[in-house]
C-alpha positions as CSV (number, residue, x, y, z in Angstrom):
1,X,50.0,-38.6,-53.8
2,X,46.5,-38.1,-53.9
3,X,43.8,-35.8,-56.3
4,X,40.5,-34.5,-56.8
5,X,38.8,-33.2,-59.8
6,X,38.3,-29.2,-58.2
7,X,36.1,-27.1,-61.2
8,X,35.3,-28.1,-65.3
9,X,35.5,-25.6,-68.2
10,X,32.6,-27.1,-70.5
11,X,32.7,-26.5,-74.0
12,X,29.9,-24.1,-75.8
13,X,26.8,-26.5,-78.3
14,X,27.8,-27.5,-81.6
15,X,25.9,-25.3,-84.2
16,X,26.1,-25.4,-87.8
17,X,25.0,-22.6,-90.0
18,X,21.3,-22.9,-91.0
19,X,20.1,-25.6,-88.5
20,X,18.5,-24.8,-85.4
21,X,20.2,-26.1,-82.5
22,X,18.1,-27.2,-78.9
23,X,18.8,-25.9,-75.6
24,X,17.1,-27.4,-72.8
25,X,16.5,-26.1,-69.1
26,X,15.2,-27.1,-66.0
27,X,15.2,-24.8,-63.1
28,X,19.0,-24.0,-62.4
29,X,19.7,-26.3,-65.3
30,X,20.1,-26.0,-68.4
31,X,21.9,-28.9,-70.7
32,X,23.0,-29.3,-74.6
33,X,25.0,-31.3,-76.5
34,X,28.7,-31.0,-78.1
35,X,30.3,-34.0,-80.1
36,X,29.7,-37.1,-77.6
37,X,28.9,-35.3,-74.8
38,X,25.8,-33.6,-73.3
39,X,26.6,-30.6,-70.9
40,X,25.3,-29.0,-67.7
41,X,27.4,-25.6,-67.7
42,X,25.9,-24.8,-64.3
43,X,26.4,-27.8,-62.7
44,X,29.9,-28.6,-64.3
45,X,28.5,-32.0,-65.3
46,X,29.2,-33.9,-68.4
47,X,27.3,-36.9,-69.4
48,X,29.7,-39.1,-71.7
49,X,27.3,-42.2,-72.3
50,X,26.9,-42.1,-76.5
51,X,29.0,-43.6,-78.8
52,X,27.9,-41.2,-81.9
53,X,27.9,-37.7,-81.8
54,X,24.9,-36.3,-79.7
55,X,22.2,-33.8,-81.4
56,X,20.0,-32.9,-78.6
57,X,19.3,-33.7,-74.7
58,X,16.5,-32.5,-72.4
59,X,15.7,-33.1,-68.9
60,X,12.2,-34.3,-68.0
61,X,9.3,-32.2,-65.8
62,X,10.3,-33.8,-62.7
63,X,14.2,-33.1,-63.0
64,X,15.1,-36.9,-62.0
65,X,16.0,-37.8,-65.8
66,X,17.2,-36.7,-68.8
67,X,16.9,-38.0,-72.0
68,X,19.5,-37.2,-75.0
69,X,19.8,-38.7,-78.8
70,X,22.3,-38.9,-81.6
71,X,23.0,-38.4,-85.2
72,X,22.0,-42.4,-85.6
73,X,18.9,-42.1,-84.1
74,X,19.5,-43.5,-80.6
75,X,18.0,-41.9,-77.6
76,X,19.3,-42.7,-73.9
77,X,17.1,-41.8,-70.8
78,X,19.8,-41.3,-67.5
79,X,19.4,-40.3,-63.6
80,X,20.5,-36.7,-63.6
81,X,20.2,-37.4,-59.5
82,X,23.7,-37.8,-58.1
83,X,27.1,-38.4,-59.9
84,X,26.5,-41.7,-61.3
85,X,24.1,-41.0,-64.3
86,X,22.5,-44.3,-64.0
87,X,21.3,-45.5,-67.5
88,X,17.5,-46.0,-67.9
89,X,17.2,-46.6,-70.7
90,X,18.9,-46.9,-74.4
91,X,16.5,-47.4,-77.6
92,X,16.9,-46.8,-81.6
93,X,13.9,-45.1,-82.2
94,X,14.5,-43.9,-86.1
95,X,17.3,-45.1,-88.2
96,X,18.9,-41.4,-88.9
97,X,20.0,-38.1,-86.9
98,X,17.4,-37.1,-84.1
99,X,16.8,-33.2,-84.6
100,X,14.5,-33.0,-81.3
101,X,12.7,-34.8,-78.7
102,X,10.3,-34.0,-75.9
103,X,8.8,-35.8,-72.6
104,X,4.9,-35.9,-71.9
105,X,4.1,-33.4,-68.1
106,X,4.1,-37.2,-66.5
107,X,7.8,-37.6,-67.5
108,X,6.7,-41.0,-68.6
109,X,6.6,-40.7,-72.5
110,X,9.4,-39.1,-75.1
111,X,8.5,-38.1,-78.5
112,X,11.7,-37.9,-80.5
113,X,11.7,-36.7,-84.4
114,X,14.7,-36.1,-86.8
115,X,15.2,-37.5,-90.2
116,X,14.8,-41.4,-90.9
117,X,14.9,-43.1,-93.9
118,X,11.0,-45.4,-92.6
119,X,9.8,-42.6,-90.5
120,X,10.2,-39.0,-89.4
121,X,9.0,-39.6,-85.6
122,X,8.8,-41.8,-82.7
123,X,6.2,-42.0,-79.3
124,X,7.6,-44.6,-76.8
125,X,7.3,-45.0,-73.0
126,X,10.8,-43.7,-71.2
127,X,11.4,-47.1,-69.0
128,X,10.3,-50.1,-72.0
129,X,11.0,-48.5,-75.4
130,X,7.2,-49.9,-76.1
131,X,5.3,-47.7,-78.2
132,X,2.5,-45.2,-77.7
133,X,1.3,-43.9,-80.9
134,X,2.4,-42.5,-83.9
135,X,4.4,-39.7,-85.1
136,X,3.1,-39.2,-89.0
137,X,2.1,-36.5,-91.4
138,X,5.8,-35.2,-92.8
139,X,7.3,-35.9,-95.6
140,X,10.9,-34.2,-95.1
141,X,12.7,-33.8,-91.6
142,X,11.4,-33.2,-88.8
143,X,12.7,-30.1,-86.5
144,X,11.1,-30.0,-83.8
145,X,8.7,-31.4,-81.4
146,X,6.7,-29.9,-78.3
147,X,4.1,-32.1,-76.3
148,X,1.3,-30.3,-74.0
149,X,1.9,-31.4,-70.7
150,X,-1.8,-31.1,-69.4
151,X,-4.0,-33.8,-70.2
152,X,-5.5,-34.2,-72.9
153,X,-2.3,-34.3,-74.1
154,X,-1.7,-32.9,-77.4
155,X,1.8,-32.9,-79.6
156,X,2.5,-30.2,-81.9
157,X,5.5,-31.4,-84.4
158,X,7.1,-28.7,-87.4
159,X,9.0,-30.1,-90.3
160,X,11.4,-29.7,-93.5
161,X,7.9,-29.4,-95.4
162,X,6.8,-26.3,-94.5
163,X,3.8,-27.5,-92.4
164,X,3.1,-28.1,-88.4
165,X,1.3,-32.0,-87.8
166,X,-0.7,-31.9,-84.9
167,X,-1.5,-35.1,-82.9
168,X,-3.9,-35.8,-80.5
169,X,-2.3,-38.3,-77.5
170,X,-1.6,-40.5,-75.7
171,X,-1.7,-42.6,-77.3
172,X,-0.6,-40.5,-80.0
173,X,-2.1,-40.1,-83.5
174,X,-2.2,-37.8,-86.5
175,X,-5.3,-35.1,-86.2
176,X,-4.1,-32.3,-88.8
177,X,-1.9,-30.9,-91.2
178,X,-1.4,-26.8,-90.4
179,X,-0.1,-25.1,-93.4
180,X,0.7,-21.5,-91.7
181,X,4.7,-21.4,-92.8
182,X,5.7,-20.9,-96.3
183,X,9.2,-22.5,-95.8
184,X,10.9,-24.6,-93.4
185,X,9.4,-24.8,-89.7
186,X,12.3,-24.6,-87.1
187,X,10.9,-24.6,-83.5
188,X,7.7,-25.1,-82.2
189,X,7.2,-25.0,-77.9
190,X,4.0,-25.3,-75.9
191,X,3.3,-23.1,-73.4
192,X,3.7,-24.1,-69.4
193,X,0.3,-23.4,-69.2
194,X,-0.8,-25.8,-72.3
195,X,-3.0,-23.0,-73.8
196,X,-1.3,-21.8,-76.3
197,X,2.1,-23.2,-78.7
198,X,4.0,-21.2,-80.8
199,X,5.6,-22.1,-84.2
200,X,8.3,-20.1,-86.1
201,X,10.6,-20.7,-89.3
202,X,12.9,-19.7,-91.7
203,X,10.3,-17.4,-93.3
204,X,10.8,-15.1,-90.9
205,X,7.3,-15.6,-89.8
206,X,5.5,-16.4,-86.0
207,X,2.2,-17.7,-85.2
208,X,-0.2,-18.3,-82.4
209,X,-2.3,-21.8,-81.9
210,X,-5.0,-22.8,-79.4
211,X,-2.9,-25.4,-77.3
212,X,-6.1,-27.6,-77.5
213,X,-7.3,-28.1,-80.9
214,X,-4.2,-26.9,-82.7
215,X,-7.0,-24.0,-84.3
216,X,-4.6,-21.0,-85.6
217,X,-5.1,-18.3,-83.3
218,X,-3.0,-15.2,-85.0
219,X,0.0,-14.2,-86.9
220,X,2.7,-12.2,-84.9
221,X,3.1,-9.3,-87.2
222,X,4.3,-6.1,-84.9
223,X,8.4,-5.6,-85.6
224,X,9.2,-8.8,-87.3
225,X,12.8,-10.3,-87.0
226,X,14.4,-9.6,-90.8
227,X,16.2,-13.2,-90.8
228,X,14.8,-17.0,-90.0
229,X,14.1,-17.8,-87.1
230,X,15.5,-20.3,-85.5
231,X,14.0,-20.9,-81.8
232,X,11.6,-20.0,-79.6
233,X,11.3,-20.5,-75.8
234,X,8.1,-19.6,-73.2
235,X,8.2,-17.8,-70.0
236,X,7.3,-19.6,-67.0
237,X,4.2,-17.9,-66.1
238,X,3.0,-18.0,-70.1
239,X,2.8,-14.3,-70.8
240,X,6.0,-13.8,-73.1
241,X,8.1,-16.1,-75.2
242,X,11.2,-15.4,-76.7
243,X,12.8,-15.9,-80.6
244,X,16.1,-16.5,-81.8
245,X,17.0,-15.1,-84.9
246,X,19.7,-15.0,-87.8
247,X,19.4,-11.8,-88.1
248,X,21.4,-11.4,-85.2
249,X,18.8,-10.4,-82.7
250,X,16.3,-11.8,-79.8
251,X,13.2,-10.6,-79.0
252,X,11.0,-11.0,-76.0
253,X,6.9,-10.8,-76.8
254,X,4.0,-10.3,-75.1
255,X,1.6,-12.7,-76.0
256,X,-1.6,-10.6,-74.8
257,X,-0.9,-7.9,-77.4
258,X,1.0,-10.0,-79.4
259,X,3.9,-6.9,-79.6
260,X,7.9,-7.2,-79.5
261,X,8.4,-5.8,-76.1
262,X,12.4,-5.5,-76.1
263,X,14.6,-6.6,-79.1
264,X,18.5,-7.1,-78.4
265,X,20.9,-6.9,-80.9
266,X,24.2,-9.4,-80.1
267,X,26.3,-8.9,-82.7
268,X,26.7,-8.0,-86.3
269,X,28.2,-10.9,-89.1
270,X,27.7,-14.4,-89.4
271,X,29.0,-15.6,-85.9
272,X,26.2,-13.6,-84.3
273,X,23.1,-15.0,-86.1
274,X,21.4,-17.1,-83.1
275,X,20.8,-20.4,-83.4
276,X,18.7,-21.5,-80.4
277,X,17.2,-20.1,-76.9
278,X,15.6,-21.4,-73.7
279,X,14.2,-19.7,-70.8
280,X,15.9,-20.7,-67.6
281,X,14.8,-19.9,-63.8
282,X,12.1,-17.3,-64.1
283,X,13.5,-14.0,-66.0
284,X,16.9,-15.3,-68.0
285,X,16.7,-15.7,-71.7
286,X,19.6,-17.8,-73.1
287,X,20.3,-17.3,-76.4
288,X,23.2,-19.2,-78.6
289,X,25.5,-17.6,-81.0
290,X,26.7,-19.4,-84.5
291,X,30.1,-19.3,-82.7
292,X,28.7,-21.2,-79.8
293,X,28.8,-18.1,-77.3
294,X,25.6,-18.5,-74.6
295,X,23.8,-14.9,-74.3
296,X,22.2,-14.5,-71.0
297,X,19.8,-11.8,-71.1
298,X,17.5,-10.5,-68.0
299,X,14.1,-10.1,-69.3
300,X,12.5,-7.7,-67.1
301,X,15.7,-5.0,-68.5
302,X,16.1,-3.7,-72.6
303,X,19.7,-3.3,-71.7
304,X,22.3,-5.7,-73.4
305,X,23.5,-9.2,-72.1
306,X,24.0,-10.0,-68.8
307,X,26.1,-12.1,-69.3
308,X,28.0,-14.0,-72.4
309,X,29.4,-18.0,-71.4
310,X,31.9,-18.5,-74.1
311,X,34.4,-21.5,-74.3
312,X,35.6,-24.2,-77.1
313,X,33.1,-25.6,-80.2
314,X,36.0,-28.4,-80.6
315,X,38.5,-30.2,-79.1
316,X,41.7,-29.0,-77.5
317,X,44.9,-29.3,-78.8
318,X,47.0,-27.0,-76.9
319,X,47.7,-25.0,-74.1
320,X,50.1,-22.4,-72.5
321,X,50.1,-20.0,-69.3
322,X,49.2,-16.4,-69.8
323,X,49.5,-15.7,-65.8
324,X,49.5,-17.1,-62.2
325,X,46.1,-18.0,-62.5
326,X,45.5,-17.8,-66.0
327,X,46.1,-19.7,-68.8
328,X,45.4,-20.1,-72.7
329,X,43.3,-22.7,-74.8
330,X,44.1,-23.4,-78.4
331,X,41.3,-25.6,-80.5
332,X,40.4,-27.3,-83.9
333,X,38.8,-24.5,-85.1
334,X,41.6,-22.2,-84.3
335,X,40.2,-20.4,-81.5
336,X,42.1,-19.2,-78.3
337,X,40.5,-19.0,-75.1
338,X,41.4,-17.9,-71.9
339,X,40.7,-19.9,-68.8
340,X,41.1,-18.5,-65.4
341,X,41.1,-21.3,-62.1
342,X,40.4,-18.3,-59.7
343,X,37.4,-16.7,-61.0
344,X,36.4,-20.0,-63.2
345,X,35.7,-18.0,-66.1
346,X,37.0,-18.2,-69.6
347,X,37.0,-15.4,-72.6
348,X,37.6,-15.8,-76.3
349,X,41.2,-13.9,-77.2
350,X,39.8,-11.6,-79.6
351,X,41.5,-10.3,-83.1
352,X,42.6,-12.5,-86.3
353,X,43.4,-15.9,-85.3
354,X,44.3,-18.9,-87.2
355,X,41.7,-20.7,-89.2
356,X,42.9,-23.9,-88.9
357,X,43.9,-26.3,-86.0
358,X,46.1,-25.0,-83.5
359,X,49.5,-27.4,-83.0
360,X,51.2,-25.1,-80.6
361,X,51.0,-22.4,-78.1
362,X,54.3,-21.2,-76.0
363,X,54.8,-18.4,-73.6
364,X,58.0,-16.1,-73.4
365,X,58.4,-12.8,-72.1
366,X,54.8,-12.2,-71.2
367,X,53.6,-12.6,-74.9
368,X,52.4,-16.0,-75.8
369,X,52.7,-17.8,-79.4
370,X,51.0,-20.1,-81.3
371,X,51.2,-21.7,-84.3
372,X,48.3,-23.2,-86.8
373,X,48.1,-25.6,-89.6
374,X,47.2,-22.5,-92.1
375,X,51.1,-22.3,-92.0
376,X,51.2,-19.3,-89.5
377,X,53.0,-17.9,-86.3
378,X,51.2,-15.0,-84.1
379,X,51.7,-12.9,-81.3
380,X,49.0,-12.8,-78.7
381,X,49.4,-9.8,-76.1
382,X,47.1,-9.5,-73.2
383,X,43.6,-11.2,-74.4
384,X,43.7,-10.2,-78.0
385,X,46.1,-11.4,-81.2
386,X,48.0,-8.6,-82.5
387,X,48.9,-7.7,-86.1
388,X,51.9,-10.0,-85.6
389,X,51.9,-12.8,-88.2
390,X,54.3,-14.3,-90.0
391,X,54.4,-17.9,-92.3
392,X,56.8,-21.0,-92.3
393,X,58.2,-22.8,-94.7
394,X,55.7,-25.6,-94.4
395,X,53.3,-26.6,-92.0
396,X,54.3,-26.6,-88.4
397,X,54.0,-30.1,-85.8
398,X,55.0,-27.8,-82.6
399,X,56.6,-24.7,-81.6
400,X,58.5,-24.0,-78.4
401,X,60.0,-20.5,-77.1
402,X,63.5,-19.3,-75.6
403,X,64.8,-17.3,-72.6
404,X,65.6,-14.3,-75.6
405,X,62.3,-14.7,-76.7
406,X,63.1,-16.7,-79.9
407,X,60.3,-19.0,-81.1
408,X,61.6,-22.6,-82.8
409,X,59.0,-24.2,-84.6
410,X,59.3,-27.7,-86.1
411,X,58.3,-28.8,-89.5
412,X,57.9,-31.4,-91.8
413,X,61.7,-30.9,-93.2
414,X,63.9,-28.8,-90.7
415,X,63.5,-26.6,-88.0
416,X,62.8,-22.7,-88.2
417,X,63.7,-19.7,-85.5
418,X,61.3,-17.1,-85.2
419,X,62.2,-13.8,-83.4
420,X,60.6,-9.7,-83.2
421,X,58.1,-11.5,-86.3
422,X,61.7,-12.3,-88.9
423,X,63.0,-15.8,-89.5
424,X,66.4,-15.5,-88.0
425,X,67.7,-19.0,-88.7
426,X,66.7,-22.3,-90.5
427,X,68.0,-25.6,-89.9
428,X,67.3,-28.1,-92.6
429,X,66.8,-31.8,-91.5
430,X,67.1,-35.4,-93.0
431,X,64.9,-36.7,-90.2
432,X,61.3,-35.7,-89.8
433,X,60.8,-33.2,-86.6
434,X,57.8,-33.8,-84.7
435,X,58.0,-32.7,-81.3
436,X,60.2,-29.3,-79.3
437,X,61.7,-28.4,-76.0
438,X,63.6,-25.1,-75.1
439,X,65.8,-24.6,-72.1
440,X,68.0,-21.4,-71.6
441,X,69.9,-22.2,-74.9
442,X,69.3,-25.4,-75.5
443,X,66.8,-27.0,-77.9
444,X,65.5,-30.6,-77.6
445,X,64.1,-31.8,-80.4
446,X,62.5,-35.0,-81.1
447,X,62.0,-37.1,-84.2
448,X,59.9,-39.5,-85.9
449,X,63.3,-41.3,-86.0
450,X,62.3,-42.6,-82.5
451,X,65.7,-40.4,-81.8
452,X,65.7,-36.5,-79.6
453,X,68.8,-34.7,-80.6
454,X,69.8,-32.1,-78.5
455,X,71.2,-28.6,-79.9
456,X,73.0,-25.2,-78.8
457,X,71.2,-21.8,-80.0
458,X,73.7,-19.2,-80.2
459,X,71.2,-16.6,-80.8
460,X,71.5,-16.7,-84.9
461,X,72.2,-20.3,-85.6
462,X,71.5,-24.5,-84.0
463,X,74.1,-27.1,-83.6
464,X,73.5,-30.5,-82.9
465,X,75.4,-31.4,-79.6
466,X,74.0,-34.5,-78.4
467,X,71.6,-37.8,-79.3
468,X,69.8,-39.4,-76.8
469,X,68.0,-42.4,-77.9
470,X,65.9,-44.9,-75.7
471,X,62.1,-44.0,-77.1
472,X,60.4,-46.6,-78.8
473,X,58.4,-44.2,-80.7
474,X,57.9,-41.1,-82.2
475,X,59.0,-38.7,-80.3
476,X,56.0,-36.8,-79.5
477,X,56.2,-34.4,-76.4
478,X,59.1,-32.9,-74.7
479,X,59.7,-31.0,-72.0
480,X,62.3,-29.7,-69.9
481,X,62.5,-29.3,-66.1
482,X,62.5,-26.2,-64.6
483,X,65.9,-26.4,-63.3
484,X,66.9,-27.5,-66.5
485,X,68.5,-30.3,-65.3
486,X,65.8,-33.2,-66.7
487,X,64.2,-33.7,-70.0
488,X,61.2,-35.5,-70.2
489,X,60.5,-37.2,-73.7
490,X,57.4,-38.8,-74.4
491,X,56.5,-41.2,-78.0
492,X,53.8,-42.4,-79.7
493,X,54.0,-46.1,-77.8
494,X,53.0,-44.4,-74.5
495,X,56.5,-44.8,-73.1
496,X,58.1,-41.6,-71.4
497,X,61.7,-41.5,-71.0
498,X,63.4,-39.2,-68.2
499,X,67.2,-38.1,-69.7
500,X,69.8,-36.4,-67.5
501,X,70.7,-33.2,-69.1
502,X,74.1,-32.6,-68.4
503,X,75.5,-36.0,-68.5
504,X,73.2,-36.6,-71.7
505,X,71.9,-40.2,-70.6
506,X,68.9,-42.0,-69.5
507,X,67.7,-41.9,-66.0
508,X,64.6,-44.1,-66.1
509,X,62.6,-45.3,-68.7
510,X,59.9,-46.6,-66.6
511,X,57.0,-43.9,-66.7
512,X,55.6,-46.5,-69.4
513,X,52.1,-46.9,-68.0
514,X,50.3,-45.2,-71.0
515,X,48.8,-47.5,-73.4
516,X,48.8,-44.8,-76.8
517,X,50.9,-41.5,-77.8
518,X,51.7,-39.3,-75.0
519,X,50.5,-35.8,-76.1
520,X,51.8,-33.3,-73.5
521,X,54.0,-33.2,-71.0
522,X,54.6,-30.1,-67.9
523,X,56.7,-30.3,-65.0
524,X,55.5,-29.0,-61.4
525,X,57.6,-25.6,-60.2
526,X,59.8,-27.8,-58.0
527,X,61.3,-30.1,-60.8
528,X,59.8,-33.1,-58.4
529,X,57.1,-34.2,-60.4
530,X,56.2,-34.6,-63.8
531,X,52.1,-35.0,-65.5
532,X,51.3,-36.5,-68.9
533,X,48.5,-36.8,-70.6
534,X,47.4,-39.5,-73.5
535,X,45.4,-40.8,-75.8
536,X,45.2,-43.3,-73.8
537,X,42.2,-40.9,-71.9
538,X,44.6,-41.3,-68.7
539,X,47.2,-38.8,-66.9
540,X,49.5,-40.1,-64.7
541,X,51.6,-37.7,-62.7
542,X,55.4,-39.2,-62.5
543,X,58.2,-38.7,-59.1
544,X,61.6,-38.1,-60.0
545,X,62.9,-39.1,-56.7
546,X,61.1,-42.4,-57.0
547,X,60.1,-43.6,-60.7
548,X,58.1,-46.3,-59.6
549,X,55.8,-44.2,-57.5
550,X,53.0,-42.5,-59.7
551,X,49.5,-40.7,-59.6
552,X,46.6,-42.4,-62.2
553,X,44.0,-40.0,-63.1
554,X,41.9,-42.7,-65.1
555,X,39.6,-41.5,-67.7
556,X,40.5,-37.9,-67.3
557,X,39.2,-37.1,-71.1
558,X,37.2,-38.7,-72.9
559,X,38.2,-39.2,-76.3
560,X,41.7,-38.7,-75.2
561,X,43.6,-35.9,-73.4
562,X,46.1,-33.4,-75.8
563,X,47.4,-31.2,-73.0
564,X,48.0,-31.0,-69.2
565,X,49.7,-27.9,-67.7
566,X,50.8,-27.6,-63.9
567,X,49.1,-23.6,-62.7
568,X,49.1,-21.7,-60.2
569,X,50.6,-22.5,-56.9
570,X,50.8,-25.9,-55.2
571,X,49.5,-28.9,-57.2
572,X,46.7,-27.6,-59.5
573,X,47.2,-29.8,-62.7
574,X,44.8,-28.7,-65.6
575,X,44.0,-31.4,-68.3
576,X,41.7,-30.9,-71.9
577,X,41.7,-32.8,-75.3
578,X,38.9,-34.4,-77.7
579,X,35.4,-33.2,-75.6
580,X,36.4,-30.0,-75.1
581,X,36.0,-30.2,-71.5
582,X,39.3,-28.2,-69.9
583,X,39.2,-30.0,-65.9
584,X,41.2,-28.7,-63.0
585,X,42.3,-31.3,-60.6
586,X,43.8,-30.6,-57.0
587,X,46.9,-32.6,-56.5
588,X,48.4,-33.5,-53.2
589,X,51.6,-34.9,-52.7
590,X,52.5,-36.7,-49.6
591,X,55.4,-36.4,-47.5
């Protein structure tokens, strides 16, 4: 057996209502940040370096590095050249979260601000860490930072405190305090050109500055945004910028007449106030959704967006197939999302979802269910929830789906059968559930007992016909074979046992290579082979013909991996977990 990592789903920024959040671009790059990681949708890359959860990355003028920080105030500079991501650099420049950063046009020098405890601000060179200046002038947080990348060099920085500190560089140093803003300052970007920066804030307010001498230029007055505004970005060739608002829209400006040229409208509500924006190539805005959703809009057109990249905020915690080359995404935050390996795109299922973690998603009958920890079973049909919904009797650890279309869900203190949206049977427990398997019209069901009981559904009621027991664990994951014949059982020691159905024994319990709980579980087509995934951060794909004979994908998620699920034809093996990263990987087996 042998495999290759074939495509990567990347997850959509962190944002959090309020704050601005940083998008970065370089040519056909563009990168930001989501819990540890910092992303490159375009390229399918993910940089996994930090240790803390990262705030902000950029990539510098020349395109050879990029440098990204944390909420503890630690910024790494890395080789975006080739697959390694060679670390540069690492060095704690401020002792809290780093809300922005910026390199000098030499790609030499960073300038990274946030919200420290001694200082607001750092200047340092990218290869020693050694000083070169002094970031001063704030007394509150700073937001942002923008550095003209002619010489004389010039840094701009807008803060917490209403007011814009410019510095004259390098080395840099404090020159003056602008008080244009009336409330907080969230972005502030220099033009390509260096003769011009633009400033804009939460009082809904946009200004104009000589790139120079930091001399106020104008107030951008024509059609004002009705919201804060929470980022701004410049065209290449300096003529236009664009602003992010939370009042849902983005507008494109000429900076000649100082006039909105083209105003979009995304969304209406909460989850379509925009957080952040960047201008990538030479006429794509991108503009970021509260709900992490990337807008792509075409600025020489007024028409809507181009195009929307949607995916996870959070981590993954289960998965099911909606078709041959499809297949569902359920999260932390209780979003579904649909992923699809031939076109490489993914979609958010719309309608009422859960608003809690998903435990549980399982497919019957072209309809797919899932189940949440606000205590709720629904329907999804197509890419949309329906008005299907319907509570358990406490708060459900898995859920698993029969030939007739029956749902069993397992809870804290029995077992509960789901079917057309009515409870149709409840069997009470004195051991505590925590994992489910369905084949034809049997029910595996493992326990926190270490123990997997097998039962008979009749169609209205369960009965316990069998107990295997060779786990060390909690039972965690189960699965049956697709021939029904095998049941797979993994616990929370790493250990996966491999039970013969029909004679109700043990075949092998030597798929033990995981070091921590096996989360999922999913046979290939031909009953041959079986994947699991950990949290451990491994999957290891298993033979049945020979149990000592096995397939490590090492490191496959960071953070660890909470589902894997065989699709498609032949040996496509998906895998997703903690980063939010789902990964496709092309598995060949050899004769």
């Amino acid at each position: 057996m042998s495999f290759k990592r074939t495509s990567l789903f990347p997850p959509t920024p962190t944002t959090a209502r309020g704050n601005s959040t940083k998008l970065s671009a370089h040519k056909d790059k563009i990168v930001y940040t989501n819990g540890k990681a910092v992303i490159n949708p375009l390229l399918a890359t993910v940089y996994t370096g930090h240790v803390q959860n990262t705030t902000v990355a950029r990539i510098s003028p020349s395109g050879y590095y990029c440098a990204s920080a944390d909420a503890f105030g630690t910024v790494r500079v890395w080789d975006t050249v080739g697959e390694d991501q060679i670390l540069k650099g690492e060095y704690k420049v401020i002792s809290g979260k780093i809300n922005d950063l910026e390199w000098d046009g030499e790609s030499k020098r960073i300038i990274a601000v946030g919200d420290g405890r001694e200082k607001f601000g750092h200047a340092f060179m990218m290869d020693t860490g050694s000083s070169t200046g002094e970031i001063s002038g704030h007394n509150k947080a700073i937001n942002a930072v923008a550095i003209r990348h002619q010489r004389p060099f010039r840094a701009a920085t807008a803060a917490d405190d209403a007011s814009i500190v410019f510095h004259q560089g390098a080395p840099y140093k404090y020159d003056k305090t602008i008080r244009t803003h009336t409330k907080f300052v969230q972005d502030v970007r220099y033009a390509p050109s260096g003769d011009q920066f633009v400033s804009v804030g939460s009082d809904s307010k946009i200004f104009l500055y000589d790139g120079k001498t930091g001399e106020t230029l104008a107030e951008v007055t024509d059609s004002p945004h009705k919201g804060s505004i929470m980022a701004c970005s410049w065209s290449s060739d300096s003529k236009s910028f664009a602003t992010s608002s939370a009042d849902c829209t983005v507008k494109l400006w000429d900076v000649e007449t100082r006039k909105a040229t083209t105003t979009w409208t995304v969304g209406k509500g909460v989850n379509y106030q925009q957080m952040g924006n960047v201008w990538s190539r030479e006429s794509d805005i991108v503009s970021l959704s509260l709900s992490g959703d990337l807008n792509v809009f075409d600025s020489r057109t007024g028409d809507k967006a181009a195009r929307v990249i949607t995916g996870p905020q959070k981590s993954i915690t289960a998965v099911a197939p909606s078709g041959s080359e499809t297949f569902l995404a359920g999260t932390a935050d209780g979003r579904v999302v649909e992923y699809s390996t031939s076109s490489g795109e993914a979609a958010s299922v719309a309608g009422d979802g859960h608003t809690s973690i998903i435990v549980g998603l399982a497919a019957a009958e072209g309809k797919v269910y899932s189940a949440g920890w606000d205590d709720r079973v629904r329907e999804i049909g197509g890419t949309s929830f329906s008005t299907a919904s319907i509570s358990t009797t406490a708060q459900p650890k898995a859920i698993a789906t029969a030939a007739d279309g029956t749902v069993f869900v397992v809870e804290v203190n029995g077992i509960e059968a789901i079917r057309n949206n009515q409870k149709v049977a409840h069997l009470a427990t004195k051991y505590a559930p925590s994992a489910v398997g369905t084949s034809g019209t049997l029910v595996a069901v493992g326990g926190e007992d270490q123990k997997v009981r097998l039962l008979e559904w009749s169609g209205t009621s369960l009965k316990e016909i069998a107990l295997l027991e060779d786990n060390k664990g909690v039972v965690s994951a189960l699965e049956f074979s697709p021939d029904g014949k095998l049941l797979a059982a993994g616990d929370s020691t790493g250990r996966i046992v491999l039970f013969d159905v029909k004679e109700q024994k043990t075949i092998t319990a030597r798929w033990s290579f995981h070091s921590a709980r096996v989360n999922s579980l999913s046979w290939t087509a031909d009953s041959k082979h079986c994947a699991s995934g950990s949290l451990d951060t491994h999957v290891y794909v298993w033979s049945v013909e020979n149990p000592n004979r096995n397939i490590a994908l090492k490191n496959a998620g960071p953070g660890g991996v909470n589902v894997v699920l065989w699709t498609g034809k032949g040996g496509r093996l998906v895998s997703a977990g903690a980063d939010g990263c789902v990964r496709v990987w092309e598995v060949v087996f050899h004769a």
